[in-house]
N, C-alpha and C positions, 0 to 999 in steps of 0.2 A: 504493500500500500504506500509506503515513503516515497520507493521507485518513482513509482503512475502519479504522485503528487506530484514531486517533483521533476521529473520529466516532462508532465502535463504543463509547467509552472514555464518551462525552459520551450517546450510548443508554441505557449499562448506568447511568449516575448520575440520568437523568431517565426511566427506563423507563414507570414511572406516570404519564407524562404526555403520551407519548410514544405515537400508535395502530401499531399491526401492530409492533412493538419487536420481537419474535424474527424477523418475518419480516426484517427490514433488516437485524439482525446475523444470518442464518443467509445473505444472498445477501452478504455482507462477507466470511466465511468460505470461500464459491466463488467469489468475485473474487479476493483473495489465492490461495488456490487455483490457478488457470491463469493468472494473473500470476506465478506461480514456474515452474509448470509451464513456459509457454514460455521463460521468462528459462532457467533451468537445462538445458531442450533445444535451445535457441540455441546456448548457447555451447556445450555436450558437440559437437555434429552440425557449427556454422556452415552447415547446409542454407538453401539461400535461402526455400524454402516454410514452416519454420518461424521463419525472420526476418520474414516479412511476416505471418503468424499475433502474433506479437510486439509488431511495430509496431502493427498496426492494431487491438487488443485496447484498448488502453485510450480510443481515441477513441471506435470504435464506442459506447462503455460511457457518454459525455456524455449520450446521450439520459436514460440513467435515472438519474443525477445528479444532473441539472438538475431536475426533478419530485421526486425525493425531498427535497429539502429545505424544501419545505412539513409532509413532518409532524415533520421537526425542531425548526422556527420557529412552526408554530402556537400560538403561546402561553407556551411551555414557558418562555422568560426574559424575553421583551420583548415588549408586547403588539403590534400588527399598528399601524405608522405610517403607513400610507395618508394618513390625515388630514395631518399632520404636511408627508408634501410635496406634497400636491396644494394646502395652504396656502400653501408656500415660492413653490413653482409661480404663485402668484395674490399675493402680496405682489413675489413680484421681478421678474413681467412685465407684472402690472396686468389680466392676462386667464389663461385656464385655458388652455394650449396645445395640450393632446390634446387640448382638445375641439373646438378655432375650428379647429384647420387640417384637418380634415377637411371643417368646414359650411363653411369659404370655399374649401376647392377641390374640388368633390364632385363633377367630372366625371369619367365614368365610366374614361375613360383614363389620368387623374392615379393616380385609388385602382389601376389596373392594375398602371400604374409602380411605387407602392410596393410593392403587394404581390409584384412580380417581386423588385424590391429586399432584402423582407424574404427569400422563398424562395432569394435571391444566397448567402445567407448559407452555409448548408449548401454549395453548389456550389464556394465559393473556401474553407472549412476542407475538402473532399476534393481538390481540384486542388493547395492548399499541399502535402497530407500525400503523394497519390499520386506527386506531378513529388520531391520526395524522395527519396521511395523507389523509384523511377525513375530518376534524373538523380545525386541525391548522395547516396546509401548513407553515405558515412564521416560525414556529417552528418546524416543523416534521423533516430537517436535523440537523439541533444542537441538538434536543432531539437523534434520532438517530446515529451521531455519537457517542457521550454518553458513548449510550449503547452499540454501537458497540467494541469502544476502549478498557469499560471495561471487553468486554469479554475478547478481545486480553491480559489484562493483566492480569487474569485470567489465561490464556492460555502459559503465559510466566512464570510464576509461575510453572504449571503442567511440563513445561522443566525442571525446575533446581530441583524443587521437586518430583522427583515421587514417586506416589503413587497409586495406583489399586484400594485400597476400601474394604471391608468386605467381596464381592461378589467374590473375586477374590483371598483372600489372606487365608482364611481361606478354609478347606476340603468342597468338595462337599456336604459331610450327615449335616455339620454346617449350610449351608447356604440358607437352604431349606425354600421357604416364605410359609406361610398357603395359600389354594386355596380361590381365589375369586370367582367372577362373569366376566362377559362383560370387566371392565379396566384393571382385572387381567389377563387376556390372551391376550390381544391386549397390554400391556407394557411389556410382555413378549417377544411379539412377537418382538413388535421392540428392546428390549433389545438384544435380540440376532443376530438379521442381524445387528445394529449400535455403540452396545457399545465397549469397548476396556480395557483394562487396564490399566487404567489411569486418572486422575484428578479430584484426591482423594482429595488431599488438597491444598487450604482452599473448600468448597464444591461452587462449582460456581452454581448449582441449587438456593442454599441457596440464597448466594449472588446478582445474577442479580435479582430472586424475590424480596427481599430488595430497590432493587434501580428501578424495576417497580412498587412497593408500594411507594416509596415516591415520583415517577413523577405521579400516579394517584392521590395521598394526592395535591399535589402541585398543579395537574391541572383538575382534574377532582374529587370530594371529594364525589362525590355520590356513584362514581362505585369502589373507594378505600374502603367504608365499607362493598358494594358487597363483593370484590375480597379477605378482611382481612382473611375470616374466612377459604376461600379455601388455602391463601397463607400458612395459618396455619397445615393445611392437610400437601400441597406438605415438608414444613420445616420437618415435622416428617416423613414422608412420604419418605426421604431420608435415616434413619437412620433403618425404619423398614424394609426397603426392602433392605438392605444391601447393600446401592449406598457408605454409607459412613459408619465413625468414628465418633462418639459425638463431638471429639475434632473439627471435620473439618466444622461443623456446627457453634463450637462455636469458630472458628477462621472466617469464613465468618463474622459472628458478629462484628468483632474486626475491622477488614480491609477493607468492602465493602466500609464506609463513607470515606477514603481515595483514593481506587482506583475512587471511583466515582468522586471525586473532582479533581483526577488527570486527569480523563478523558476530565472534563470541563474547567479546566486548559490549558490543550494542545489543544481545540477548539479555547477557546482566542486567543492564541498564532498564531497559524496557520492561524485564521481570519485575 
C-alpha cells in the first residue's frame, strides 16, 4: 500500500509524461482496495481461506510491478543509462560479458541449463512463500512482507535508475541466445508477452534469490543446499541470456543485505 501511494503520489506530479497515467493510478486504487479488503477480513473471521487469499495477494501482484515501471522510468527524470553500464561492463572487465558468455558456451545444453536456471526463479519464490504458509503460519506474514517490501524497493530503484539490460540495448544480431531445449522456448515465450525494458539495475532476479537463500539457510537448511546449486544457474543465468550487465549482478551483491534489512526494519516499525 506505501508503494501504490507513493508511486500514485510521483504519477499525479509527472502525469504528462507519464503514458496510460489514469490507467496505473485507477489499478493502484483496486490494489489498495482488496489489500484492505482481505487484511480487514483476516483479522474480523481469522478463517484460514481468507488468510491465504491474504498472503498470496500481494506476490501474485510482482508480475505486474515489475513491467510497470518502464512507463515510470521512460524518461520522465533520468534519461535511459544503458550506455553508461554496458561501458562500466567493458572498462572493468576488458570485454562485454553478456555478450562473450553466451558465443563461448553456445552449446545447446549449457543455454538449457541457464535457461532452466532463469525459469528456477519463479519455482523457489512459490516453494519459499507456499512451505510458509504450510509449515510456519506465525511467521509466513513477517517473512513475506520481507520479501514483498524488498521487491518494492527494488522497484523504486528501477524508477530513478533506468535501465533495459543487454537484451534490449544492444542490436538484435548481438543478442541472439544459443537454442535450447523445453526451458529454452517456454522462457522465451514468457519473455516476450511479460518483459519490458526495464530493471536492469541492480538485477533484482539476482537479488530476491539472495534473500530466499538466506531465509531457507535461516529456516529451513536442508532445502537451502537443494536450492544453492540451482540458485547458482538462475545468478549466471541472468547474464547469459542477456537479462543483465555483470555490473548489475554485482551490485545486487553489494545492496541486497541492506534492502533486506530495511525491509525488516520497516516490519518493526509498522508492528
Amino acid at each position: 500500500m506505501i508503494y501504490a501511494i507513493l508511486t500514485g503520489l510521483y504519477i499525479l506530479c509527472f502525469c504528462g509524461k507519464i503514458e496510460n497515467f489514469v490507467w496505473l493510478l485507477t489499478n493502484r486504487l483496486i490494489i489498495i482496495g482488496f489489500v484492505t479488503l482481505f487484511a480487514f477480513w483476516h483479522n474480523k473471521t481469522n478463517n484460514s481461506f481468507v488468510f491465504f487469499l491474504r498472503f498470496i495477494f500481494p506476490p501474485t501482484l510482482t508480475s505486474y510491478w515489475y513491467p510497470e515501471t518502464y512507463y515510470l522510468n521512460d524518461d520522465v527524470l533520468v534519461k535511459n543509462l544503458d550506455k553508461f553500464f554496458a561501458d562500466l561492463d567493458l572498462q572493468l572487465f576488458g570485454f562485454e560479458p553478456s555478450l562473450e558468455f553466451s558465443a563461448h558456451y553456445s552449446q545447446a545444453w549449457v543455454s538449457e541449463s541457464m535457461y532452466f536456471g532463469y525459469f528456477s526463479y519463479f519455482l523457489i519464490f512459490a516453494y519459499v512463500g507456499i512451505g510458509f504458509f504450510l509449515y510456519k503460519k506465525n511467521e509466513a506474514l513477517p517473512v513475506m512482507f520481507s520479501i514483498i517490501t524488498s521487491f518494492f524497493i527494488f522497484y523504486l530503484i528501477f524508477i530513478f535508475v533506468p535501465a533495459a539490460g543487454p537484451q534490449f540495448y544492444y542490436p538484435a544480431s548481438d543478442v541472439q541466445v544459443p537454442d535450447g531445449y523445453l526451458f529454452c522456448n517456454l522462457m522465451r515465450s514468457i519473455q516476450e508477452s511479460g518483459e519490458k525494458p526495464t530493471g536492469a539495475f541492480p538485477s533484482s532476479h539476482v537479488g530476491m534469490t539472495l534473500i530466499f537463500l538466506y531465509i531457507l539457510f535461516k529456516h529451513a537448511r536442508k532445502i537451502f543446499w537443494i536450492t544453492l546449486p540451482v540458485a547458482c544457474l538462475l545468478i549466471m543465468s541472468t547474464v547469459y541470456i542477456k537479462a543483465h550487465y555483470l555490473v548489475d549482478v554485482l551490485a545486487a551483491f553489494l545492496c541486497t543485505p541492506f534492502i533486506y534489512m530495511a525491509s525488516n526494519k520497516l516490519y518493526s516499525k509498522l508492528l
